[in-house]
N, C-alpha and C positions, 0 to 999 in steps of 0.2 A: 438600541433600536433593533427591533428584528427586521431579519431581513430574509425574502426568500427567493430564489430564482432556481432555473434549471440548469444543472450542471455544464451540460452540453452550450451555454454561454459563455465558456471560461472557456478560454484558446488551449487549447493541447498541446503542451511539453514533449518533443521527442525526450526518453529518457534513453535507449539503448533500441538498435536495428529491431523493430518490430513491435514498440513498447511505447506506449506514451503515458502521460501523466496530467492531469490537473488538480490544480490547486482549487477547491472548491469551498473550502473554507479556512482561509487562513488569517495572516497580518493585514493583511488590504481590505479584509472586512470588519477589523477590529478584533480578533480569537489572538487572546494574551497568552492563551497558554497548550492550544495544540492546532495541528493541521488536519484538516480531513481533506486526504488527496483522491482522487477515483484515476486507476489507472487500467487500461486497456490496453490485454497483450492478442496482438495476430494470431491465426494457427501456427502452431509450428513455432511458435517462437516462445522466450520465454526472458525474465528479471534475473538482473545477474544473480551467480550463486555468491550468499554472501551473510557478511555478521555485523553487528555493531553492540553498543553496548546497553540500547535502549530495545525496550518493550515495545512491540504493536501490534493492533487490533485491527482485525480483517473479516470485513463481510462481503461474501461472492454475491454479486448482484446478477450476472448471467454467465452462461458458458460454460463447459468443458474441463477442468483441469487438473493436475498436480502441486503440493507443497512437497519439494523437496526437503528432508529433514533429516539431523542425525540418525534418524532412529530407520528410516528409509521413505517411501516418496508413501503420501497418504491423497487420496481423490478428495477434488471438491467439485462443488458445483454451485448454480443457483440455491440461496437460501444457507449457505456453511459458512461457520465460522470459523476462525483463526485465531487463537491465539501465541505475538511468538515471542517466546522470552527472550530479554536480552541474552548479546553472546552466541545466540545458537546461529549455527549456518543455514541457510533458507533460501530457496528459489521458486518461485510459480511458473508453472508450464505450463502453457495451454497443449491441449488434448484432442482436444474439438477441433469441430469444423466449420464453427462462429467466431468469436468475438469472445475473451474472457474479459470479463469487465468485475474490478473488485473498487470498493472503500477500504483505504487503510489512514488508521490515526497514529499521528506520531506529536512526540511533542516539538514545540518550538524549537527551534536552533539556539537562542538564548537558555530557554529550559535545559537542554540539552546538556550544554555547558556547564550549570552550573550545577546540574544533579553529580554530573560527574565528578565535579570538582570536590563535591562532598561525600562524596561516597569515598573517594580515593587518601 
């Protein structure tokens, strides 16, 4: 069944001092196979710096910012995309002097697991 609402109806996750998160399409909606979270970083603040082994996709919906990255910090803003390969170290900083607001997809915690398990 499709289903549609505004994201801003999902309760906000503190993820880290200044950061929050929702789950706006995940397991609770029936999505077998990925999350589409929208997180919202403060000014001044920003996602920890950090790796994992999975890929994710990132569209900036408003605001300000920096991708922290190997290669060094790259600007986004309303309208950019992100893509970040597994492994690589990353962090988003907001810049501004609004509200950085992104979509990021990742797969399930189940998925997760078991890509890993097969790749390894």
């Amino acid at each position: 069944m499709v289903q549609v609402r505004d994201f801003q109806q999902v309760e906000a996750q503190p993820a880290v001092e200044g950061v929050t998160m929702r789950v706006a399409i995940g397991p609770d909606e029936g999505a077998p196979f990925f999350n589409m979270r929208v997180f919202e970083v403060q000014p001044g603040y920003a996602t920890p710096h950090h790796s994992h082994w999975w890929e994710h996709e990132v569209f900036v919906l408003s605001g300000l910012g920096v991708v922290k990255t190997e290669a060094g910090d790259v600007p986004v803003r309303h309208g950019s995309t992100v893509f970040v390969p597994g492994g690589e170290m990353h962090q988003f900083q907001n810049t501004g002097s609004d509200v950085l607001r992104f979509i990021c997809v990742v797969p399930q915690e189940w998925l997760q697991s078991q890509l890993h398990t097969a790749e390894a």
